[in-house]
C-alpha positions as CSV (number, residue, x, y, z in Angstrom):
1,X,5.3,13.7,10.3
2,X,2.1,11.5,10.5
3,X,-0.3,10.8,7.9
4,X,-3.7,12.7,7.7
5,X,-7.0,10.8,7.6
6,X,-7.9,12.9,4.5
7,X,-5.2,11.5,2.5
8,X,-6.1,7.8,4.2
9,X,-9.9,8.9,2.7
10,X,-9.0,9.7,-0.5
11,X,-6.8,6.9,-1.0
12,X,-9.7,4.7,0.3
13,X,-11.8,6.0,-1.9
14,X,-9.6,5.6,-5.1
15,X,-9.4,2.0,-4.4
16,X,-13.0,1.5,-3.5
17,X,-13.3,-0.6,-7.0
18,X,-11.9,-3.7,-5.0
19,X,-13.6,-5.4,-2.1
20,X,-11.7,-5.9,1.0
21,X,-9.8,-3.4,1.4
22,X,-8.9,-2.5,4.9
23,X,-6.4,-1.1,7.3
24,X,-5.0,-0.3,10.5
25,X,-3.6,2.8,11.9
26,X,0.0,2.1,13.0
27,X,2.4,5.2,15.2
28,X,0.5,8.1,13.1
29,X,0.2,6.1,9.8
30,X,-1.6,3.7,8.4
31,X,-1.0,-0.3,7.2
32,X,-3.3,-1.7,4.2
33,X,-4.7,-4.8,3.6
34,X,-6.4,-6.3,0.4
35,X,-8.5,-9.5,1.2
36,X,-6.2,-9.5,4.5
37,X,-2.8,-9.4,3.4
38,X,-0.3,-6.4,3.7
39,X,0.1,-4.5,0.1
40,X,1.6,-1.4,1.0
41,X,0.9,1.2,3.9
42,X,0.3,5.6,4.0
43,X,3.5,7.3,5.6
44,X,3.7,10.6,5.8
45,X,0.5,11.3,3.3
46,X,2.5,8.9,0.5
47,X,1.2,5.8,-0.5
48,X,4.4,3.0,-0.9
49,X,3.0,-0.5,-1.8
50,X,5.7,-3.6,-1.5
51,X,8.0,-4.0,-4.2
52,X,6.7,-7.5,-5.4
53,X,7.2,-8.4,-8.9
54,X,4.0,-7.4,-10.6
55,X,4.1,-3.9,-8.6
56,X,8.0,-3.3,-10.2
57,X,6.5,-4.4,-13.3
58,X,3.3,-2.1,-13.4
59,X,5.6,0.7,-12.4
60,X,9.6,0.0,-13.7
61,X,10.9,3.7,-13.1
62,X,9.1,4.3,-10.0
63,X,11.1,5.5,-6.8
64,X,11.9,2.9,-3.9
65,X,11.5,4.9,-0.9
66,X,11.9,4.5,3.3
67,X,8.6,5.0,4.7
68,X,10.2,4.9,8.3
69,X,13.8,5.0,9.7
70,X,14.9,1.6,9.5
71,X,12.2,-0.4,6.9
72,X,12.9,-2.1,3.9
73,X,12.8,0.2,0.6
74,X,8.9,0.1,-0.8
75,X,7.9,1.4,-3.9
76,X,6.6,5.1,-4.2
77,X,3.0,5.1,-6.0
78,X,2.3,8.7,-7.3
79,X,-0.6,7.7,-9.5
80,X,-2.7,7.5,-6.6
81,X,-5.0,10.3,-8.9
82,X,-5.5,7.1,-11.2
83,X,-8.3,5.1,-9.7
84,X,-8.5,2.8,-12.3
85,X,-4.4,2.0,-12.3
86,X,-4.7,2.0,-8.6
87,X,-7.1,-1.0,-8.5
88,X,-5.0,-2.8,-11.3
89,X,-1.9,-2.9,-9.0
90,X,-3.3,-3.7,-5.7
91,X,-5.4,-6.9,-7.6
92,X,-2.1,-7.9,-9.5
93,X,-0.1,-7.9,-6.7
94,X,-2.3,-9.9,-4.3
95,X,-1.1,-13.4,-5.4
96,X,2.6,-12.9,-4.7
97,X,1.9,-11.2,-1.3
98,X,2.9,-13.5,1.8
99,X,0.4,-14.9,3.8
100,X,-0.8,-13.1,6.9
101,X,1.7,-14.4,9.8
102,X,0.7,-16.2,13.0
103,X,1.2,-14.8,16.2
104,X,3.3,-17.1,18.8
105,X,1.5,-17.6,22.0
């Protein structure tokens, strides 16, 4: 099942406390970006964010889930109604995000 742009919208909008946030729309779903790294992605209208350390610790009994056949495990956020938590997490987990990878020519 793919993600509707009404949950990509409301998500947006809960997050809209931070500048640069963007994303991309990815086989029905959606990848986001906070000042242009990867933090977590919408699949199948649920919003999983990577399992770095300050994301575990903002959230210790939260479910790791799939979000496709085949991915690592990322954590399940189901605060998503908490704009100000929502914010919290994205800016704590920027600094242990990788680094945007190069493409090979």
């Amino acid at each position: 099942m793919a993600s509707t742009k009404d949950y990509l919208d409301f998500v947006l909008e809960q997050l809209s406390g931070l500048d640069g946030i963007t994303f991309r729309a990815m086989m029905g779903e959606y990848i986001l970006y906070h000042r242009g790294k990867i933090f977590g992605g919408i699949y199948d209208d649920r919003l999983l964010v990577k399992p770095v350390p300050s994301a575990v610790k903002l959230m210790p009994d939260a479910s790791m889930e799939l979000p496709y056949e085949g991915a690592k495990e990322m954590i399940l956020v189901e605060e998503v109604d908490d704009r100000e938590f929502l914010c919290k997490l994205v800016e704590s987990m920027w600094e242990e995000l990788p680094e945007k990878k190069k493409r090979s020519k």
